[in-house]
C-alpha positions as CSV (number, residue, x, y, z in Angstrom):
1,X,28.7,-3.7,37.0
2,X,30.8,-1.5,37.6
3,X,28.8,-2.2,36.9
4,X,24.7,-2.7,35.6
5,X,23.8,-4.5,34.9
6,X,23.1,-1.8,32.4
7,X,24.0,0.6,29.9
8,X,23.5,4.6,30.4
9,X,23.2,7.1,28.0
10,X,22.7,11.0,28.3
11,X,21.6,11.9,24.8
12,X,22.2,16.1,23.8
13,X,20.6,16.6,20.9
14,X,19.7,19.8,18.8
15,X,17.2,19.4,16.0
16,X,16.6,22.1,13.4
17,X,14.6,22.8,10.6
18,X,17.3,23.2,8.0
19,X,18.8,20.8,6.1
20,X,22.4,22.1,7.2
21,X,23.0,22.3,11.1
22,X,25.3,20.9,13.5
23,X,24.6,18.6,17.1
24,X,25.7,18.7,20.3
25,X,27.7,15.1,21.0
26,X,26.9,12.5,22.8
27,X,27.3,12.6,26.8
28,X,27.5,9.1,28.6
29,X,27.6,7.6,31.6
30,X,30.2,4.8,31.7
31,X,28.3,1.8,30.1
32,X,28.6,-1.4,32.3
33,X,27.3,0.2,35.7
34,X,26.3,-2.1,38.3
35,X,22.9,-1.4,39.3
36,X,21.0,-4.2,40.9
37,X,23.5,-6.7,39.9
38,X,24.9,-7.8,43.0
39,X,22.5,-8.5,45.7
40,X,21.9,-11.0,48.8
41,X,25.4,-11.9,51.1
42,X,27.3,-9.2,49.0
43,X,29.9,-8.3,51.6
44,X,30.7,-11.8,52.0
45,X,33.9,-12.8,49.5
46,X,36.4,-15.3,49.0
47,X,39.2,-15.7,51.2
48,X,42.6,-15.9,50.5
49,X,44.3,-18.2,47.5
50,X,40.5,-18.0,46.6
51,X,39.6,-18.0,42.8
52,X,35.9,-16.7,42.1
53,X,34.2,-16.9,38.4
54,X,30.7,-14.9,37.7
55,X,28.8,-14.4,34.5
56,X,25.8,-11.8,34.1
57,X,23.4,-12.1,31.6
58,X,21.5,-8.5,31.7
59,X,18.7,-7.6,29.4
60,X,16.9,-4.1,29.8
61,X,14.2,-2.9,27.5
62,X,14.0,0.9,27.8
63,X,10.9,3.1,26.3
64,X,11.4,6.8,26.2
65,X,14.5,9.2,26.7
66,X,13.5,11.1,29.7
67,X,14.7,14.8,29.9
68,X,15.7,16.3,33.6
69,X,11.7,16.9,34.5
70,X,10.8,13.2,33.3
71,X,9.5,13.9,31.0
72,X,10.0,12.4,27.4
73,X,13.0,13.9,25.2
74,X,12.4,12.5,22.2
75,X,9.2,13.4,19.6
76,X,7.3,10.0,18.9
77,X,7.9,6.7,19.9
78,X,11.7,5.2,20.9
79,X,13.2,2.3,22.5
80,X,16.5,0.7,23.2
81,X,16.9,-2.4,24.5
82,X,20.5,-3.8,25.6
83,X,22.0,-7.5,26.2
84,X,24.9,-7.5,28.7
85,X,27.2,-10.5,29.2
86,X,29.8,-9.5,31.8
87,X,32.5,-12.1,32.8
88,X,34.1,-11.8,35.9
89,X,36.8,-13.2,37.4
90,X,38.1,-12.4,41.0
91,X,41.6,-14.0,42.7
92,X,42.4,-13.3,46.7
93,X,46.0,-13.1,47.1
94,X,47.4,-16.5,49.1
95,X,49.0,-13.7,51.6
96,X,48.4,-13.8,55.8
97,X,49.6,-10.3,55.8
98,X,46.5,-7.9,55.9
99,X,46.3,-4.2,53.9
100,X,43.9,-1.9,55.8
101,X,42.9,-5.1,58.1
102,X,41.9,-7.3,55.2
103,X,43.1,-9.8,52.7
104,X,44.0,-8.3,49.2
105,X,42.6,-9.3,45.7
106,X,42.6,-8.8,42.1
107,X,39.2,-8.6,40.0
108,X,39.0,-8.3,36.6
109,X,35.5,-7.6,34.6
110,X,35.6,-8.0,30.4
111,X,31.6,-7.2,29.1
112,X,30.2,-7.6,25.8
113,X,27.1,-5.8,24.9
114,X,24.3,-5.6,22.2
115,X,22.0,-2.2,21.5
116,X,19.0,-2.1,19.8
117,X,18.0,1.4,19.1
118,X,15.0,1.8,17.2
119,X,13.7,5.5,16.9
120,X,10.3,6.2,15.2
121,X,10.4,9.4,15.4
122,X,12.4,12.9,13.9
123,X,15.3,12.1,15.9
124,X,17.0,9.0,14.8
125,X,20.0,7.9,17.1
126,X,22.3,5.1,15.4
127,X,23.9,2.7,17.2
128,X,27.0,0.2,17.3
129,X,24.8,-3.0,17.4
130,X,27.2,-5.5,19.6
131,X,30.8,-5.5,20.6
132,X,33.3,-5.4,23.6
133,X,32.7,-2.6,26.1
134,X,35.2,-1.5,28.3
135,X,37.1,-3.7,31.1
136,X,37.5,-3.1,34.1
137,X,40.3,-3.5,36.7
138,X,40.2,-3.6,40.5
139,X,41.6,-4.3,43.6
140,X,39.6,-5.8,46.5
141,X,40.0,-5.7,50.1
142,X,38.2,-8.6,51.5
143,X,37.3,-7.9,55.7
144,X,37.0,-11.0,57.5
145,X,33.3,-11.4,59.0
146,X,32.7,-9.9,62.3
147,X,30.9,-12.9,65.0
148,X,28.6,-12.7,67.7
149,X,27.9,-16.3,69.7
150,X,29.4,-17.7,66.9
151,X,26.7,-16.2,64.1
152,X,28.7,-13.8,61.2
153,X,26.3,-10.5,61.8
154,X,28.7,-8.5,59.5
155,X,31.0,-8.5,56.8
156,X,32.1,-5.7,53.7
157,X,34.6,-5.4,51.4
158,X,36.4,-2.3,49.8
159,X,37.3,-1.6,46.6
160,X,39.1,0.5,43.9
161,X,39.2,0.5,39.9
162,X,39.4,2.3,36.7
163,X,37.9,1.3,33.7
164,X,40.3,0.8,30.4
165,X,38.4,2.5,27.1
166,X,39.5,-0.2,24.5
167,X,35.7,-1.4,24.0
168,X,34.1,-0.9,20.0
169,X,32.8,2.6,20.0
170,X,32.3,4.3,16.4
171,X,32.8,8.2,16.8
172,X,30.2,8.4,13.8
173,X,27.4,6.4,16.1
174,X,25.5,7.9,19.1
175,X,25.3,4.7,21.1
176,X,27.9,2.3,21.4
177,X,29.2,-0.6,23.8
178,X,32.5,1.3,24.6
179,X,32.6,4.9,26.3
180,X,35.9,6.5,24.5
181,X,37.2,7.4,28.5
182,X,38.8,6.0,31.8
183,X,36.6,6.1,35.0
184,X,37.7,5.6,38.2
185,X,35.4,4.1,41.4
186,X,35.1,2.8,44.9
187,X,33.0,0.9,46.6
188,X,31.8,-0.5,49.2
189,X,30.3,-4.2,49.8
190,X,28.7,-4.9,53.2
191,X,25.8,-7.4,54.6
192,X,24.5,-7.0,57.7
193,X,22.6,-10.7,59.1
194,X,20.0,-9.6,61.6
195,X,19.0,-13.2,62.5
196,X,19.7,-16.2,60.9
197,X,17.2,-15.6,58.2
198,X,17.5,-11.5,57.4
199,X,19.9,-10.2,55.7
200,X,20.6,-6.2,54.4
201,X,23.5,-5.6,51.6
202,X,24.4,-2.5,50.7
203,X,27.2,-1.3,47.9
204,X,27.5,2.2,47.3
205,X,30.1,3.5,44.6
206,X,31.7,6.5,43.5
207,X,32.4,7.5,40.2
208,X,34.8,9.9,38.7
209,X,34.7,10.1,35.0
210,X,37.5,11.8,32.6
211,X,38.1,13.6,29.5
212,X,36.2,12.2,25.9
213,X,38.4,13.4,23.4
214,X,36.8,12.1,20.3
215,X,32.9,13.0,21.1
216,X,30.2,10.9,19.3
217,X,27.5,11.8,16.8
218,X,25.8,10.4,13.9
219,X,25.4,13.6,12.1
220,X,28.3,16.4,12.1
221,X,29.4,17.7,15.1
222,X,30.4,21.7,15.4
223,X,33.6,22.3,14.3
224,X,34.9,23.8,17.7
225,X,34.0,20.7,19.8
226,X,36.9,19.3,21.2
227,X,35.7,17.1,24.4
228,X,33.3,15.7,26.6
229,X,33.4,14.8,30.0
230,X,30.3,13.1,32.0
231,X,29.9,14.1,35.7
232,X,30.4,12.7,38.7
233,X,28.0,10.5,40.1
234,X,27.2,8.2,43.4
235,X,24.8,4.4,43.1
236,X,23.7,1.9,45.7
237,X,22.8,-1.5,45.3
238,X,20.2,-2.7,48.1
239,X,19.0,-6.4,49.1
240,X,17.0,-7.4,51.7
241,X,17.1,-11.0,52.0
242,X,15.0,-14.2,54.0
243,X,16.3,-17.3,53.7
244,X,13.5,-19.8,53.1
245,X,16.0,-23.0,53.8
246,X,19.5,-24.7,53.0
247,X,19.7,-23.3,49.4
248,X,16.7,-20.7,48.6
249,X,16.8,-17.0,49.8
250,X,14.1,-14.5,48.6
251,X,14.0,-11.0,48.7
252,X,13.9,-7.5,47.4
253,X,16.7,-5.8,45.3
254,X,17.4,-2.5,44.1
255,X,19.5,0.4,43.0
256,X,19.6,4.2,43.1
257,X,21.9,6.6,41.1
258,X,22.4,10.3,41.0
259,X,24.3,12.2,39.7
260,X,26.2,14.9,41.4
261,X,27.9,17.1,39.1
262,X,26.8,18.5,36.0
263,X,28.0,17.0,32.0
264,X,30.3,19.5,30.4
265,X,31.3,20.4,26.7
266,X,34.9,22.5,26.1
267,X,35.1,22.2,30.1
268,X,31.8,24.4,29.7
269,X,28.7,22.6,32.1
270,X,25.7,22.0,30.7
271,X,22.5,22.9,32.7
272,X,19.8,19.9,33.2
273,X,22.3,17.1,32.2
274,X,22.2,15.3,35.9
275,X,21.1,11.9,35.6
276,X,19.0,10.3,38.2
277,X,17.4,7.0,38.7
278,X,15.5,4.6,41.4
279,X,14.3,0.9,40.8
280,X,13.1,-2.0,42.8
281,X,12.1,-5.5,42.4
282,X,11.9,-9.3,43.3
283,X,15.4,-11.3,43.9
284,X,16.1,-14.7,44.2
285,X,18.9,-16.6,45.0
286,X,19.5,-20.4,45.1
287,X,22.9,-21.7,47.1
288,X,24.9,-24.9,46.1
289,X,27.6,-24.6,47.6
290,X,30.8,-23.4,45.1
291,X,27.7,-22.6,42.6
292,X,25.7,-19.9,43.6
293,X,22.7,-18.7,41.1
294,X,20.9,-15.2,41.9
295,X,18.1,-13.7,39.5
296,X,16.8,-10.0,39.9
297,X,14.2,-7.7,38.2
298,X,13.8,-4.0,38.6
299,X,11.1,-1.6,37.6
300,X,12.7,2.1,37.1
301,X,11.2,5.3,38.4
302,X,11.9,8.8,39.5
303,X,14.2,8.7,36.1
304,X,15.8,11.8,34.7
305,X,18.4,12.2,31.8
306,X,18.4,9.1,30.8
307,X,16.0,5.9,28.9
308,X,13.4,4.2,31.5
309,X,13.5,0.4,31.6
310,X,10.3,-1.2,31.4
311,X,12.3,-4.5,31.7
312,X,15.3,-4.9,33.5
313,X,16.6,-8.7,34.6
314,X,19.8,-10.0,35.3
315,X,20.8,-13.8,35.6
316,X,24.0,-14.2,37.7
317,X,26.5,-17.7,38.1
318,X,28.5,-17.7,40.6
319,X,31.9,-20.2,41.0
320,X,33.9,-20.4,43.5
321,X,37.3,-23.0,42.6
């Protein structure tokens, strides 16, 4: 979620014909993105002395590495598919004093993630297989819902965090669950109800990523490498929602990233390392009360820099206590 529920990778690799020879590391996004995890009523949150619990279960089978023309990166056949279980818990301060007109709150996010890579090809990219990736830490600001004849027709939510690089990550592996740096994002929650039955949520973020200092690679890295650093990059979930009845909304659910500056290595750029991605797919979402339970799939397209997802679902349980 912050993320996806998804990991990202950008993948720089030089092959060569002898025996001795040294790669260019690997470049990430921040793994644990949120694209197309949150959906229908996102701008609506918990109010104050509120406690909110939600687990995602993400799975994402990706085909090929696509290079910046989409095109494939890799020689022969490749795949890596990725398991995401992100636990979440969110607490709104018990406080009548607003910040920036709203009510204030803490959100916490702790994922655990299992890669696949399987590479049957030249190229073979190893992977840390499961572990912790990196938490994250926010705070909220929760707007209370704007009326008209007594009908909520608005409602958002703003939001700060960094994430903390203590998840499993192996310098000697080109894909693991932790990214070996700090990001830093905000974002925007907001649900606009047309009608009592249509719904649009939007949540654009911001990311600004820092410094790797320990780059990755399965396979010796040039002696004169000394960091990484992934660029900056904008995403927006989208839902458009119809509630059927009392508990059962449908609708369609999405993301889009791009990024907007380019990778560098030794604070040098590299050219063609942008990343860029658009999905869409079904959503539902079934409404008990304190339990909420939301299900959406995505297909991928336009994708540059980065492995296309053939399968991308993500089970979400909501709590609220």
């Amino acid at each position: 979620m912050k993320s996806s529920f998804k990991v990202l990778y950008l993948l720089n690799i030089i092959t060569c014909t002898s025996m001795s020879y040294a790669a260019i590391p690997s470049v990430t996004l921040p793994n644990g993105i949120n694209l197309g995890a949150t959906s229908f009523y996102d701008g609506f949150g918990g109010k104050p002395n509120d406690s909110i619990w939600q687990t995602y279960i993400g799975y994402s089978n990706a085909g090929n590495l696509k290079d910046s023309h989409g095109n494939n990166a890799l020689p022969g056949k490749s795949s890596l598919k990725t398991t995401v279980i992100n636990n979440q818990y969110v607490y709104m301060f018990d406080t009548q004093k607003t910040i920036l007109g709203g009510h204030p709150g803490l959100d916490l996010i702790v994922p655990f993630i299992h890669l696949d890579a399987d590479m049957n090809g030249p190229v073979q990219l190893k992977d840390k297989p499961f572990g912790m990736g990196d938490p994250t830490i926010g705070i909220d600001i929760q707007h209370d819902p704007i009326y008209f004849k007594n009908n909520p027709i608005f409602s958002d939510r703003l939001g700060v965090g960094i994430t903390i690089p203590v998840g499993e990550y192996d310098k000697n592996k080109d894909i693991n669950p932790g990214a070996n740096f700090s990001s830093i994002f905000l974002y925007a929650a907001m649900t606009f109800n047309f009608n009592e039955n249509i719904s649009l949520s939007l949540r654009p973020y911001y990311y600004y990523n820092f410094k790797n200092t320990s780059p990755s690679s399965s396979i010796p890295l040039d002696d004169n490498i000394r960091n990484t650093q992934s660029g900056q990059f904008l995403t927006t979930n989208y839902n458009l929602g119809y509630k059927m009845g009392e508990h059962l909304t449908l609708g369609i659910n999405g993301y889009y990233l791009h990024q907007l500056t380019k990778d560098k290595i030794n604070n040098e750029t590299i050219d063609n390392s942008k990343e860029n991605v658009f999905a869409i797919g079904p959503a539902f979402m079934l409404d008990y009360g304190n339990n909420k339970f939301y299900v959406t799939s995505h297909k991928e397209s336009k994708v540059e820099n980065r492995f296309e997802n053939s399968e991308n679902v993500i089970f979400r349980w909501l709590y609220l206590f």
